[in-house]
N, C-alpha and C positions, 0 to 999 in steps of 0.2 A: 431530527436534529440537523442543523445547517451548518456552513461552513464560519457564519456567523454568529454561533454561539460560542459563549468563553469556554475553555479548558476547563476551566473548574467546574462546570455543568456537568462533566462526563463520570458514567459508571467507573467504576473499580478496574483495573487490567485486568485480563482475563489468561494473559502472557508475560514475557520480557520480551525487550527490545533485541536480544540477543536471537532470539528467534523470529524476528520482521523477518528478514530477507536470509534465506540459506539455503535456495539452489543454486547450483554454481552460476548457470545462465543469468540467472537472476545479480546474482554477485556480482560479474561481468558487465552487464547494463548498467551495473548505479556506479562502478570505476569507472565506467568508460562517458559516465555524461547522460545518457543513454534511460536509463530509469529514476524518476524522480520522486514515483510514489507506490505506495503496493495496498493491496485491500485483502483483508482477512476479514473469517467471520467474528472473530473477538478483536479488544481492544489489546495490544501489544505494547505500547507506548504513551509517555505522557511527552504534552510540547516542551520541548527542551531539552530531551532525555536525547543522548550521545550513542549511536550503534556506530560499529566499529568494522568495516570489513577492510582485511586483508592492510592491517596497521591503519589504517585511512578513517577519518572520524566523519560522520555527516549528523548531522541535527535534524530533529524532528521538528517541525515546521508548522505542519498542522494536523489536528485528529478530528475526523469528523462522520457521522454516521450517511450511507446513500444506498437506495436501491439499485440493482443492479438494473432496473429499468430506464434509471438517470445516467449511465454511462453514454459518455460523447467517442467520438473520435477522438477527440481533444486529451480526454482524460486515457483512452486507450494509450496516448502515446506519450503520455506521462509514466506509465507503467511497461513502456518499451516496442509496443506493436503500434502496428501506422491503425488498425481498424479496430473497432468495437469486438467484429467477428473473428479478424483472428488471435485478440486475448481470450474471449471466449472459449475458440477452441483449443488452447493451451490451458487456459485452469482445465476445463472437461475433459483432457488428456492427463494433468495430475491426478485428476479427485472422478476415475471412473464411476459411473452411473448417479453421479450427484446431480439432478435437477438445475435447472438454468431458467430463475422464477424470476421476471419482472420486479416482484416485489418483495424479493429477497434482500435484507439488509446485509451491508457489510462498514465495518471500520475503516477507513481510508486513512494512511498514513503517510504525509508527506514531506522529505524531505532535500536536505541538501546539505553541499561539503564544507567542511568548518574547514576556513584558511588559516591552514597554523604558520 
């Protein structure tokens, strides 16, 4: 699945939106500018769906399926780290001994802050 398929194409949620982002670090980056997108291995969110940290509302923007062997630099620092390597070794520092497979899928969700 690409970035270029509709929403409506996608599986069931596998989560809520309430659970996208809930470490505090993680908190911290998407108030501060700083985090724009997060990857889980299920889907958490549908595009449009409102998560709410700390009063502040931000919109889901896009959901889209990628291997973790398609991560950029680019995309690293969409999710808060200047490199590829060191979000890597921040998930593998959450999720001890979990595998770090090229062709591992995950859900990308991205978002931004609703100007109220």
């Amino acid at each position: 699945m690409s970035n270029n398929e509709l929403h409506n194409e996608l599986p069931p949620k596998t989560c809520s939106v309430d659970r996208l982002v809930t470490m505090e670090d993680d908190v911290t980056k998407v108030l501060e500018g700083k985090k724009t997108a997060t990857r889980r291995n299920g889907r958490y969110a549908d595009v449009g769906e409102i998560m709410v940290l700390k009063d502040k509302n931000f919109r889901v923007d896009k959901v889209y399926s990628q291997s973790l062997g398609e991560l950029t630099d680019e995309h690293a620092k969409h999710e808060g780290y200047d490199t590829v390597e060191e979000y890597k070794q921040s998930i593998l520092a959450y999720h001890p001994g979990m595998p770090w497979l090229p062709q591992m899928r995950v859900w990308v969700h991205e978002f931004s802050p609703v100007n109220e």
